[in-house]
C-alpha positions in Angstrom: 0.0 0.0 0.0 3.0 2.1 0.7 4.4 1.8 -2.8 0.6 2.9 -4.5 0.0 5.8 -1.8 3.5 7.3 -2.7 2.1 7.7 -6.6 -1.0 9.8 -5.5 1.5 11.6 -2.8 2.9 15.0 -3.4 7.0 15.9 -2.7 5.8 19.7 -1.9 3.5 17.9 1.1 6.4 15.7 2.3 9.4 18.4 1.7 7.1 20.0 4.4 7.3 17.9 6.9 8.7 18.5 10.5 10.6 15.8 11.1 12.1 15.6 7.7 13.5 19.1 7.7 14.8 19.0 11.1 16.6 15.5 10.7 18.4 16.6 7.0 18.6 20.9 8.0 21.9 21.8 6.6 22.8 18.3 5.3 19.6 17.6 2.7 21.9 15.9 0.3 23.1 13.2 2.6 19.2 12.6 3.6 18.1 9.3 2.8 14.9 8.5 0.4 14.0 6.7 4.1 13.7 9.3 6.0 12.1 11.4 3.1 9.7 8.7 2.5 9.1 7.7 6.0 5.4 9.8 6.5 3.5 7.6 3.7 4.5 4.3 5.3 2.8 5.9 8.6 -0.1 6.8 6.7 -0.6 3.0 4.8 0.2 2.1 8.5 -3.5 3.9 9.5 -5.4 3.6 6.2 -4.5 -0.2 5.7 -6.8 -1.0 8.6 -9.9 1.7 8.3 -9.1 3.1 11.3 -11.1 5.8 12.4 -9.9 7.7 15.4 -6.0 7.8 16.1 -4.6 8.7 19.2 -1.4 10.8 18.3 0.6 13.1 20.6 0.9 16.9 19.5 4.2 15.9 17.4 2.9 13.8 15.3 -0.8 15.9 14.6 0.9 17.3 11.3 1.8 13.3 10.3 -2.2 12.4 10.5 -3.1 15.8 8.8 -1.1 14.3 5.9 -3.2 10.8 5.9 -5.8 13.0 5.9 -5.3 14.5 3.0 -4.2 11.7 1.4 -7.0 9.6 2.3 -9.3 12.5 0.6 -7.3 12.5 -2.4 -7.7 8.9 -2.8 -11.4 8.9 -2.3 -12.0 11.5 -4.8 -10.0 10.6 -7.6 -10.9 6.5 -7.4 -13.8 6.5 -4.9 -14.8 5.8 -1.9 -12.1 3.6 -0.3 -10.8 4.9 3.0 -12.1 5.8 6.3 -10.6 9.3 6.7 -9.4 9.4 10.3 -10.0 11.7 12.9 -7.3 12.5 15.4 -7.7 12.0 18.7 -5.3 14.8 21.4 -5.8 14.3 25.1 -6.4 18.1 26.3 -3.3 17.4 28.8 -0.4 15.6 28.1 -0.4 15.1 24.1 3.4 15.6 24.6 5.5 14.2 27.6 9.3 15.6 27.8 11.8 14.0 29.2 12.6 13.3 32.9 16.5 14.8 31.8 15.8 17.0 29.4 12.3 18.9 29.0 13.6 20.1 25.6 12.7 16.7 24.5 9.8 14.3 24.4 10.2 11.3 26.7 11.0 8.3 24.0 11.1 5.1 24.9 14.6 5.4 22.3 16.2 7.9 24.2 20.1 6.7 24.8 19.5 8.4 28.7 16.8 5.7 29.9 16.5 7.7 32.8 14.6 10.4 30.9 11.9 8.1 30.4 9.7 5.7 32.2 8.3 2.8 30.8 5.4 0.2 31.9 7.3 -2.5 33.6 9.8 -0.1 35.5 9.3 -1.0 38.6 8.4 1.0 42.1 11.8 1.5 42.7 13.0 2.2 39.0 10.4 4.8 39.1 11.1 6.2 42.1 14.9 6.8 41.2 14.5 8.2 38.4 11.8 10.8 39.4 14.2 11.5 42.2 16.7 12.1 39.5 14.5 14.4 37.1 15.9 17.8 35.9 14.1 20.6 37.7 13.9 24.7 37.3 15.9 27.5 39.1 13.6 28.8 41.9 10.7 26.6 44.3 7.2 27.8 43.2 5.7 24.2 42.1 3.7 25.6 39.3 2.3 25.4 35.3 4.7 28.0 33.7 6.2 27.6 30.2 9.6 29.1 31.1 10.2 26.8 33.5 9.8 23.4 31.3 11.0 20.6 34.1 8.6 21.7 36.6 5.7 21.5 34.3 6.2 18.5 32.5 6.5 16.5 36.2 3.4 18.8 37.3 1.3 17.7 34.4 2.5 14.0 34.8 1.3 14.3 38.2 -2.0 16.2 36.6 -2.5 12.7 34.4 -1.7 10.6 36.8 -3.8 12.0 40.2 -6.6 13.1 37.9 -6.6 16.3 39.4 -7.2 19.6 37.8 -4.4 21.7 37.3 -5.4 24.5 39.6 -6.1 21.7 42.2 -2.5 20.3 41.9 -1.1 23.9 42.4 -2.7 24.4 45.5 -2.0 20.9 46.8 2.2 21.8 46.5 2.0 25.2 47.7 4.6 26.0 49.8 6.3 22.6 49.5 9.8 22.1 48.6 11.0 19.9 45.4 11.5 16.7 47.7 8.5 16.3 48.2 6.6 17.1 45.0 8.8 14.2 43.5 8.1 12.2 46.5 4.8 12.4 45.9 4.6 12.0 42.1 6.9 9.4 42.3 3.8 7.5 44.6 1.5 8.1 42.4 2.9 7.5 39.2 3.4 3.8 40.8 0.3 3.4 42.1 -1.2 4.3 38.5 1.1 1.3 37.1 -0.1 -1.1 39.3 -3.0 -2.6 37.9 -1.4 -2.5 34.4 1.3 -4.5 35.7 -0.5 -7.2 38.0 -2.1 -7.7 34.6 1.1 -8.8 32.4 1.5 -10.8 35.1 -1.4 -12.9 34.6 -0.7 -13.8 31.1 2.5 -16.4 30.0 4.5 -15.8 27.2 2.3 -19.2 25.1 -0.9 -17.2 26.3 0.7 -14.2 25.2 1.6 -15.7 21.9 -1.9 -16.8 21.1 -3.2 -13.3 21.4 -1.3 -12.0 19.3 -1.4 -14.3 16.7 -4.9 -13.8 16.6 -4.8 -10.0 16.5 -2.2 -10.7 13.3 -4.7 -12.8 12.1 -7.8 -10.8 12.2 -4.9 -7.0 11.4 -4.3 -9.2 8.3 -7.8 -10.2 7.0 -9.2 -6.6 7.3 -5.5 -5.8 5.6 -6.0 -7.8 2.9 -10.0 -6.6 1.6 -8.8 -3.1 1.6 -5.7 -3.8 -0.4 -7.6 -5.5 -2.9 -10.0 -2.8 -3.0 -7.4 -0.6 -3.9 -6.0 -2.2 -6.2 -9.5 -2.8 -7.8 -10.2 1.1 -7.5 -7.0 1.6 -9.4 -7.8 -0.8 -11.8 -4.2 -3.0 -11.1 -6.4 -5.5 -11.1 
């Protein structure tokens, strides 16, 4: 799908991507076709399986703006074929930085795992590396974009307590660093526990079998809408 969505693709629309133009700035030559290429093998990625809603973070919106369009194009040159999908942006934290450096979104490929926290760390894991998190000159625990460290940890918190953001200001006023990460540190491991007591029910041949299923059923809906386009395009 890939290879017949980058023949209805435009290079102005992909020249214009983020990602692309910050990864090859100053060295555009030396970019690879990959890297070029990269946002239409995201897009047969959503269209393959008529998905309708797709939870993205705020870095990626311009990515499913792009399938979008695409999607649109498709329908209205061959016919209805693809669900065009709508995005879906939580109102508070579409875009977690990381725990070392707010400058950048917490990746679970980060070189510096200590930046980022991941869904089997355990209580301890996560408690050291809160602990460890960058934080901002002064002691006001508060939601203010020039001080980036303290309000990525303060809207973790916001996510994880399910408190407003007014409400977690008032519950740290007047308390020192120590204990904001003490207590986010808390919470963000009582929020993973019922995640991970789950993974621990299942065995890796249990495990296994659900997946295999998902592939199977991923694969069937995979297969009608490839042949559809193909039919549409009349390759077939």
């Amino acid at each position: 799908l890939a290879w017949t969505l980058n023949c209805i693709a435009k290079m102005g629309e992909l020249e214009r991507m983020t990602q692309f133009k910050d990864k090859s700035k100053g060295n555009a030559e030396r970019a690879s076709v990959g890297l070029f290429d990269y946002p239409v093998l995201m897009v047969s990625d959503i269209l393959l399986y008529q998905t309708d809603l797709v939870p993205v973070g705020q870095d990626q919106k311009q990515h499913l703006e792009l399938t979008r369009d695409i999607a649109e194009r498709f329908n209205r040159d061959f016919g209805e074929t693809f669900v065009v999908p709508e995005p879906y942006i939580p109102p508070v934290g579409a875009k977690i930085m990381s725990l070392k450096d707010p400058s950048k979104k917490m990746s679970k490929s980060d070189e510096n795992l200590n930046g980022s926290i991941f869904l089997l760390d355990d209580a301890d894991t996560i408690t050291r590396k809160i602990k460890k998190a960058v934080t901002d000159s002064g002691t006001e625990i508060t939601f203010d974009e020039s001080r980036p460290a303290i309000t990525n940890l303060l809207t973790i918190y916001q996510l994880m307590s399910g408190k407003s953001a007014k409400d977690c200001e008032a519950h740290f006023e007047g308390k020192g660093y120590g204990d904001f990460k003490r207590e986010l540190a808390e919470v963000v491991v009582e929020y993973m526990k019922p995640f991970q007591e789950k993974v621990k029910e299942y065995d890796d041949a249990e495990l296994d079998k659900i997946l295999k299923k998902g592939a199977e059923k991923a694969s069937e809906v995979a297969r009608v809408t490839l042949k559809d386009v193909y039919k549409k395009m009349g390759l077939e």
